[in-house]
NUMIVO-259083 format. One record per residue (C-alpha): x, y, z. Coordinates in steps of 0.2 Angstrom, whole numbers. Layout:
ATOM     x     y     z
ATOM     X     Y     Z
...
This chain:
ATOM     x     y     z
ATOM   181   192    47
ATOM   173   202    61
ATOM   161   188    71
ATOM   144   193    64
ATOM   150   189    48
ATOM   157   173    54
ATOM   141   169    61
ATOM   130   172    46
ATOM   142   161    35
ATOM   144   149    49
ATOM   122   149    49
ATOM   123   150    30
ATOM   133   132    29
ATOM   123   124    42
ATOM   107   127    33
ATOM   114   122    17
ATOM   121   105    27
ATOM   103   100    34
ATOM    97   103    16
ATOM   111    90     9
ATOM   114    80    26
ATOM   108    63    14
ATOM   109    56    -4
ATOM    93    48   -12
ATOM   102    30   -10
ATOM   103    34     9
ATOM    85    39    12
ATOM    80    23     3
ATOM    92    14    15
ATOM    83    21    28
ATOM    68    19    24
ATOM    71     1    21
ATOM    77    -2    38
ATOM    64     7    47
ATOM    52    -5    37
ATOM    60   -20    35
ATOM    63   -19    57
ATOM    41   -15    57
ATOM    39   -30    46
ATOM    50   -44    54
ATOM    42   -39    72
ATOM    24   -40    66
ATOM    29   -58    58
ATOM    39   -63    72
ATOM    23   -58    86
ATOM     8   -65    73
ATOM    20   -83    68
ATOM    34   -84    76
ATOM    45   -79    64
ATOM    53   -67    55
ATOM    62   -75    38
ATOM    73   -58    35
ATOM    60   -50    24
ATOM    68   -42     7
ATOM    58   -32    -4
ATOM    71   -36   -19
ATOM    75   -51   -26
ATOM    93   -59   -21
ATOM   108   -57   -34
ATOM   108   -75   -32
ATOM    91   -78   -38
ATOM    91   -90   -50
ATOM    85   -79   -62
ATOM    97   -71   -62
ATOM   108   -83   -62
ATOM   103   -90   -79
ATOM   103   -73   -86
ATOM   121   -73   -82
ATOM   125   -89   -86
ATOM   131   -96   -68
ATOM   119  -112   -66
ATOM   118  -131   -71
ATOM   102  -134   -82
ATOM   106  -153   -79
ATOM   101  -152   -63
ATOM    81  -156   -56
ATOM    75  -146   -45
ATOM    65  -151   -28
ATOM    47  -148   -25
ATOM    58  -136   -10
ATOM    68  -130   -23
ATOM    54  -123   -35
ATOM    43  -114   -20
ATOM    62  -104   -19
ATOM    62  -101   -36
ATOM    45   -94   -38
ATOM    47   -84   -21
ATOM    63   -77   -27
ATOM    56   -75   -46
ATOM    36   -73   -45
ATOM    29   -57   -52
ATOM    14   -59   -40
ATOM    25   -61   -26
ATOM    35   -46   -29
ATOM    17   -36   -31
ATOM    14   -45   -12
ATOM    29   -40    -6
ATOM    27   -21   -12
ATOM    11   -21    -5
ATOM    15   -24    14
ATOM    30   -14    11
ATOM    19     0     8
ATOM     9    -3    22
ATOM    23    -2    32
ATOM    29    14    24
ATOM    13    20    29
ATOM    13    18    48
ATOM    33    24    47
ATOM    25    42    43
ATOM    10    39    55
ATOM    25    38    70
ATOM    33    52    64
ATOM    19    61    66
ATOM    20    58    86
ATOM    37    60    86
ATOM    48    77    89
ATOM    49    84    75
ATOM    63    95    69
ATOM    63   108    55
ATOM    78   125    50
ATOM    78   137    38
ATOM    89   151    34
ATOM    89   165    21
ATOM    98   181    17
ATOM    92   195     6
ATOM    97   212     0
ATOM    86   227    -4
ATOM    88   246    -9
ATOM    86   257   -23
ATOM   101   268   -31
ATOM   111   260   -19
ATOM   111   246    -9
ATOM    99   246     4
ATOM   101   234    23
ATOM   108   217    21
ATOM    96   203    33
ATOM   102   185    36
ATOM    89   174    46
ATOM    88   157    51
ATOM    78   146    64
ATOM    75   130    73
ATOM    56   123    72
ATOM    52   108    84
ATOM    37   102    84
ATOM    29    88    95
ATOM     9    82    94
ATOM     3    73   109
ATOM   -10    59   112
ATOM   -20    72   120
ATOM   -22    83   102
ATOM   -11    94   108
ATOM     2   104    98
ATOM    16   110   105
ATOM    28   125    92
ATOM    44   130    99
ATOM    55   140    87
ATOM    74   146    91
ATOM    78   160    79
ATOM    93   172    74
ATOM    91   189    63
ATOM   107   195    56
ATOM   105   211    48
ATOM   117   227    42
ATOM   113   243    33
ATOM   126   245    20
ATOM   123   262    15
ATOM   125   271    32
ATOM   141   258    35
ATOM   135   252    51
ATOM   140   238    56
ATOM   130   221    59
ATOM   118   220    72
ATOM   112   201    80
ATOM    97   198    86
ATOM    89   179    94
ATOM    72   175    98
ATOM    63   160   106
ATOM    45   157   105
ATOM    32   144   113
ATOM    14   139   109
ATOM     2   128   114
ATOM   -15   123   106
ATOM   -26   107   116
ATOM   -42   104   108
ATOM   -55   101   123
ATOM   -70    95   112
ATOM   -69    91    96
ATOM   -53    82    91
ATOM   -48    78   108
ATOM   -44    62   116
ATOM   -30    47   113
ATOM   -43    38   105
ATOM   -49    51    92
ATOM   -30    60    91
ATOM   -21    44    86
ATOM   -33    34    76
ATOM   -22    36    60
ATOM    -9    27    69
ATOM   -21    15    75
ATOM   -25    11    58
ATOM   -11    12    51
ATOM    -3    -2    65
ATOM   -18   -14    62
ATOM   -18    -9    41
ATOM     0   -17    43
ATOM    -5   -32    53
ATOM   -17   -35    40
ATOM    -6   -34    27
ATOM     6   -46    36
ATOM    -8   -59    39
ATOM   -10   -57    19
ATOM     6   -60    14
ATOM     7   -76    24
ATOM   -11   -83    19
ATOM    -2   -79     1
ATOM    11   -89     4
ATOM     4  -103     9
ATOM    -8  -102    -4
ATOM     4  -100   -18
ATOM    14  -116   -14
ATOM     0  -124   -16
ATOM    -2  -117   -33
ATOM    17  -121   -36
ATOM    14  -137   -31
ATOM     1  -140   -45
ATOM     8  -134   -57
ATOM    26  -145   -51
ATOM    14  -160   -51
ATOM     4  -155   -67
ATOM    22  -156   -77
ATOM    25  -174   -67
ATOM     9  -180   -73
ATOM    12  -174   -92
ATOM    30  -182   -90
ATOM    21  -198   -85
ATOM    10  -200   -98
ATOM    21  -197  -111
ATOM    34  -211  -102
ATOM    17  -222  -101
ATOM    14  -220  -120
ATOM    30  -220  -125
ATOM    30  -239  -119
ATOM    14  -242  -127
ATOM    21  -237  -143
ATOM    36  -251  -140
ATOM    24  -264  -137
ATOM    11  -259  -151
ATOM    31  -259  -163
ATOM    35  -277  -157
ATOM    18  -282  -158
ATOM    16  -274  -177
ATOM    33  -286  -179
ATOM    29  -301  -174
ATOM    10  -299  -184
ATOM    21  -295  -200
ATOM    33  -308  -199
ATOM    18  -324  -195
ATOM     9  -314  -210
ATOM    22  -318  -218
ATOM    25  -336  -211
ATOM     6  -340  -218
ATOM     1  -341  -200
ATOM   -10  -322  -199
ATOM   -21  -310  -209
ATOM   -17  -297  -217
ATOM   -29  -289  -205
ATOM   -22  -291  -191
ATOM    -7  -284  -196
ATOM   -16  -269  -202
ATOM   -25  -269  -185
ATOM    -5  -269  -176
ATOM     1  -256  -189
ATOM   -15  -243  -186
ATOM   -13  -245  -166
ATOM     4  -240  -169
ATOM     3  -226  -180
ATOM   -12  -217  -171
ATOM     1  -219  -153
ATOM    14  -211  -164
ATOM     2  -196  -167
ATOM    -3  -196  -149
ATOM    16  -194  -145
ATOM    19  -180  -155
ATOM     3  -173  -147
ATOM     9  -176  -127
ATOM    26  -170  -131
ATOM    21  -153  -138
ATOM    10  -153  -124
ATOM    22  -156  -112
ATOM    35  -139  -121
ATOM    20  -130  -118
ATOM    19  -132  -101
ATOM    36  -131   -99
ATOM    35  -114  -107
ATOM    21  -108   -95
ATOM    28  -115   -79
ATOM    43  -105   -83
ATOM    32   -92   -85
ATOM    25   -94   -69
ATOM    40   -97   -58
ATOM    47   -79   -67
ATOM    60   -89   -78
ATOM    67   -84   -95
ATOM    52   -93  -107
ATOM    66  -104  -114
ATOM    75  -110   -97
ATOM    77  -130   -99
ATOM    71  -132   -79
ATOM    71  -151   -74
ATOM    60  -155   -62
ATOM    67  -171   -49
ATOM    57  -187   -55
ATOM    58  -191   -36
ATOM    44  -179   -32
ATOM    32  -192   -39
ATOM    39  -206   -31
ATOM    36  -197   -14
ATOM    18  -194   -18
ATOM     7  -206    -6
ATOM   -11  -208    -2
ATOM    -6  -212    19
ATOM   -13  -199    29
ATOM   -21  -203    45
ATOM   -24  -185    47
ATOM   -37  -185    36
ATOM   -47  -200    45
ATOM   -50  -190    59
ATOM   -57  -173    53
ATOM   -75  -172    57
ATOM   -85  -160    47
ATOM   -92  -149    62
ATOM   -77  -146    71
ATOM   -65  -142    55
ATOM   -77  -128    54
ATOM   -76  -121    69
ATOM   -56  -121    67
ATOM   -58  -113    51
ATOM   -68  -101    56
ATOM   -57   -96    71
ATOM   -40   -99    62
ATOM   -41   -93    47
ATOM   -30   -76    43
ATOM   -41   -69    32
ATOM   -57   -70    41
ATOM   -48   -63    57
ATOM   -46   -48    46
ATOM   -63   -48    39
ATOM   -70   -47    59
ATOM   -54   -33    63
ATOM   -62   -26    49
ATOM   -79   -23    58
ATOM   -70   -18    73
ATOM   -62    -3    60
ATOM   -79     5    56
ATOM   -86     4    72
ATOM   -71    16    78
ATOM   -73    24    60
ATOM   -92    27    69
ATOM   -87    35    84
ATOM   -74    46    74
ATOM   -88    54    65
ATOM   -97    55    80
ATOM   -86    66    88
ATOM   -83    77    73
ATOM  -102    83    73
ATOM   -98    89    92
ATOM   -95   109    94
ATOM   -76   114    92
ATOM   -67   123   108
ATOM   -47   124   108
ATOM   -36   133   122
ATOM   -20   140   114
ATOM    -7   148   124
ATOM    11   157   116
ATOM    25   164   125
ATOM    39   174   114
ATOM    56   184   119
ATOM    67   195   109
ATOM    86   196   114
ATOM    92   212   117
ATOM   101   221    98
ATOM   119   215    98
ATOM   118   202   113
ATOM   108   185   107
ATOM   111   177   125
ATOM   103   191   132
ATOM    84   187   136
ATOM    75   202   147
ATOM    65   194   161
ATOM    51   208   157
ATOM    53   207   139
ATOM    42   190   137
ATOM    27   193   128
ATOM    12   180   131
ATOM    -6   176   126
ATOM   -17   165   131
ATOM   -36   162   123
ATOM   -49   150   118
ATOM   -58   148   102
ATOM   -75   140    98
ATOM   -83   133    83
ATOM  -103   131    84
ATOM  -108   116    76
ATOM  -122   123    67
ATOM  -117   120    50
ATOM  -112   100    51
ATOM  -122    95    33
ATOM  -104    86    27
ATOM   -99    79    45
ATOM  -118    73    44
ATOM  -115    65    28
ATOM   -99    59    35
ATOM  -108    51    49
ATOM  -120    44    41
ATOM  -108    35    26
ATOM  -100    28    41
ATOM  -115    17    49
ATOM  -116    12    32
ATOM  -102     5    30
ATOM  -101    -2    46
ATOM  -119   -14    43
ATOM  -111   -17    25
ATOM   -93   -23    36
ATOM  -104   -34    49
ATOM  -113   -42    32
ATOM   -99   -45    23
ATOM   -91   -54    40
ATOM  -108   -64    41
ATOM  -103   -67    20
ATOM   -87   -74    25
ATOM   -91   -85    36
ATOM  -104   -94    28
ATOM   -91   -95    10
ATOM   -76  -102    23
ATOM   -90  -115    30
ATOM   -95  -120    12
ATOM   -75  -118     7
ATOM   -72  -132    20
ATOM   -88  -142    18
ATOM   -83  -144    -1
ATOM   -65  -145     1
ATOM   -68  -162    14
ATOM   -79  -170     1
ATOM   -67  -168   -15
ATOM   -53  -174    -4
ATOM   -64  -190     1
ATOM   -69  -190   -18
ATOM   -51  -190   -24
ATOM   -45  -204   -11
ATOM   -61  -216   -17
ATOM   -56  -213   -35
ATOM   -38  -216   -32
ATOM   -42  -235   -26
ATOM   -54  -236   -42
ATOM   -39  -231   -51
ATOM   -28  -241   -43
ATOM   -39  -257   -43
ATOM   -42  -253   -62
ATOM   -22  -252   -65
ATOM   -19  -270   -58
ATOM   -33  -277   -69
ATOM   -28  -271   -83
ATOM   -13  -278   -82
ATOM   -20  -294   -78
ATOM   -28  -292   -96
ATOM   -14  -287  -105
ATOM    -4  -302   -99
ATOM   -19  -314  -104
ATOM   -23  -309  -120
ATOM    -5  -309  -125
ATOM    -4  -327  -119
ATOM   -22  -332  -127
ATOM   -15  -324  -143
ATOM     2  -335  -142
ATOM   -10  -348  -139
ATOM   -21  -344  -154
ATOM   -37  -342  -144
ATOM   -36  -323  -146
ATOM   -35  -313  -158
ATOM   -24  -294  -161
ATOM   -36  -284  -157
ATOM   -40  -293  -141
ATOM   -21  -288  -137
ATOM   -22  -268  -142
ATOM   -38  -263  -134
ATOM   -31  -272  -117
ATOM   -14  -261  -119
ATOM   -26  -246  -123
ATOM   -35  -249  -109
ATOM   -20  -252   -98
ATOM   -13  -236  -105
ATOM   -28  -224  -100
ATOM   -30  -236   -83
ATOM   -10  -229   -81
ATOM   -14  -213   -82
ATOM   -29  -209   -73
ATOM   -21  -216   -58
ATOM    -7  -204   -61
ATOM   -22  -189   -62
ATOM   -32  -199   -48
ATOM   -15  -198   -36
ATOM   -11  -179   -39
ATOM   -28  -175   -37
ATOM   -28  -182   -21
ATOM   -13  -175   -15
ATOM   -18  -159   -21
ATOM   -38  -159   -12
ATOM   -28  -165     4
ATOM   -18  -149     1
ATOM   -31  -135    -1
ATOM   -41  -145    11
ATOM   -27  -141    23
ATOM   -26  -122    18
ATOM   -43  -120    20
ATOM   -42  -125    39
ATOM   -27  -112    39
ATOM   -16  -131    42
ATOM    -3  -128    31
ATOM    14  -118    35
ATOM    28  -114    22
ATOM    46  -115    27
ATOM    63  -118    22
ATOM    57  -136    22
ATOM    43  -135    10
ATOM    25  -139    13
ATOM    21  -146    30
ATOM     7  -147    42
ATOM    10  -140    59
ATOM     7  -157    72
ATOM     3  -146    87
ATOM   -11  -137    79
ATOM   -19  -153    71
ATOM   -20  -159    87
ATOM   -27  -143    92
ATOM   -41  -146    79
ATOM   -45  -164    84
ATOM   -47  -160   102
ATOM   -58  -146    94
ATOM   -70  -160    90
ATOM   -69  -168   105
């Protein structure tokens, strides 16, 4: 094959390799690294930590697990255990996920845009009438790099390959190299107007980041009620379940001294209605309790009819000991808020955005004036690595753009201080709901802990009743229904210290998320010693 030829097949299968260089899987890939690397770094710089972030759930999800069969339904799960469930499993954690992944995507491309960029094409084509007319293979290199300064720089590297096949000639080869230049020097010019899309796009993926993590920490506390709102059914089920053994041995003992001459009917009717109408109330906690079984599934993203035991340990670990929360004063657990947390540091970033938003529209009402500048050579017919020092064509020029005609750059302009006083209000807005957020959230957790030692108190005094009456009624100087409204009431004293515990621990955690307190680990729910401190010397 005579080289011309070679080198139009060899340009031919080059072009045709760029065009298939990667499959779809491995542009996904790709991509997936380039964001997944963004995402740790900005997690690792704003927390200290990274966590391997994955936008798709583990194989090993349980989930997926069940699906397959491959896990033991006989074993109860950790409070630990279900926050990596539901991060695994969650529907709105994938959506959370998706959407800083996206934002990461975003300021891939806004990179790219700064980076050298690299383009080729080739074609070939045949023309001619009654017979075949000249034969033309072309192909070229594109680079392309935009500077911080708005300026474009274009260099293309080219190759024509053409033959007239009518005459027989043979194939003639000829390169070109070409070089522009174009700077904005008013309008559009400048690092800070130039690279304001990469600007945004880095502090768009910050805030998606500090998003995320406020999401986190938010949704284990709403895991952790919904943990502690199944413990809490479980218990008052248990708690009635014994109240219907009592109210069966008391019905027993009525029927047999009725039957011993020693009782009225009555009161054997009184034992017998107390027991029936806790045998109703059984059926009606246990079908509440499948309901929320159902619904928990559904909120930790398990199949609707997964049998999920939850550790009966969990409960025991609940406490009402937290010295933490006798020291928080009410002034300086706003000022932390305020200052810590991650969603009002966005809301204020946020003002800082339209104010550059401002001067970007400023400068887009200012009078447009570029200076471009080209060079080009053509290699000699036949010799494509033979460039004549005298054969480099040039130009050089300026252009302007009056600004006379600025009505939609006006209205730009004028959208954006808009939105800028509407940013500053909505930062002034914030502030004042985080202060009433952390005012409110100290009083129900001084509510809850007051009601839990009411609860508490009432628990051991009802007990103190049951015990007496069922004394008085072996003594005779009580009667039945002395006995079953003392159970009753012991009962409903059991349970609303249940509700008055896990409402306590439940304030003290959204108290604690509200200061921007909480962190979530491998180890569950914790608060961070180092900046409670910070807080109380805060108030100092």
């Amino acid at each position: 094959m005579p080289q011309p030829a070679r080198f139009a097949a060899t340009l031919t299968l080059c072009a045709s390799a760029l065009v298939a260089c990667r499959t779809p899987d491995e542009h996904r890939q790709s991509a997936d690294e380039e964001v997944y690397a963004l995402v740790d770094a900005r997690r690792n710089e704003l927390f200290g930590h990274a966590n391997g972030f994955l936008i798709e759930p583990p194989a090993t999800s349980l989930r997926q697990r069940i699906l397959r069969g491959e896990w033991d339904p006989k074993h109860p799960h950790s409070l630990v255990e279900m926050l990596e469930i539901a991060a695994e499993n969650n529907r709105s954690v994938q959506d959370r996920k998706e959407s800083l992944y996206r934002a990461a995507l975003d300021l891939t491309l806004e990179r790219w845009q700064f980076g050298l960029r690299p383009s080729a094409n080739a074609n070939a084509s045949l023309s001619g009438g009654e017979e075949a007319g000249p034969v033309s293979v072309n192909g070229g290199l594109t680079f392309t790099q935009l500077l911080g300064s708005g300026a474009q720089i274009v260099t293309d590297l080219g190759a024509d390959l053409f033959r007239v096949v009518s005459t027989g000639d043979g194939w003639d080869l000829v390169s070109d190299v070409g070089v522009s230049i174009t700077q904005p020097l008013l309008r559009g010019a400048g690092r800070r107007i130039v690279r304001e899309g990469l600007t945004q796009s880095e502090r768009d993926l910050v805030y998606e980041v500090r998003a995320y993590e406020r999401f986190r920490r938010s949704f284990a506390v709403d895991v952790a009620n919904s943990v502690y709102d199944l413990l809490q059914a479980e218990d008052e089920l248990a708690n009635e379940e014994r109240n219907y053994d009592n109210l069966v041995d008391l019905r027993k003992r009525n029927e047999a001294m009725v039957d011993a001459g020693r009782l009225s009917d009555i009161q054997a009717d009184q034992a017998k209605q107390d027991e029936l109408r806790s045998e109703a109330t059984l059926i009606r906690l246990r079908a509440n309790l499948e309901r929320q079984r159902d619904q928990f599934n559904l909120f930790l993203g398990l199949p609707v009819d997964t049998v999920l035991m939850v550790d009966p340990d969990e409960f025991n670990k609940l406490t009402d000991h937290d010295p933490l929360l006798e020291l928080l004063e009410m002034r300086a657990s706003i000022a932390y808020a305020l200052e810590a947390r991650l969603d009002h540091q966005t809301t204020l970033d946020g003002v800082e955005d339209r104010r550059r938003a401002v001067a970007i529209a400023e400068d887009a009402l200012r009078a447009g004036l570029s200076l471009s500048a080209s060079a080009d050579s053509v290699s000699a017919e036949g010799r494509p690595g033979d460039f004549p020092g005298s054969g480099v064509a040039w130009s050089a020029g300026l252009s302007f753009d009056a600004p006379w005609d600025r009505k939609a750059e006006r209205n730009a302009y004028r959208s954006t201080l808009i939105s800028l006083a509407a940013a500053e209000r909505d930062a002034d807005e914030a502030a004042d709901q985080i202060t009433s957020q952390v005012r409110d959230a100290l009083r129900q957790t001084e509510n809850a802990r007051k009601d839990y030692v009411i609860q508490r108190g009432a628990v051991l005094l009802s007990q103190r009743r049951v015990e007496s009456a069922k004394l008085n009624l072996d003594a005779g100087r009580a009667d039945t229904r002395d006995v079953l409204d003392s159970q009753e009431d012991l009962v409903n004293a059991e349970n609303a210290v249940t509700s008055a515990l896990i409402n306590f621990t439940l304030a003290r955690l959204q108290l604690y998320l509200e200061l921007e307190l909480l962190r979530v680990d491998e180890g569950g729910i914790r608060i961070e010693e180092g900046l409670a401190q910070g807080l109380l010397k805060g108030g100092q």
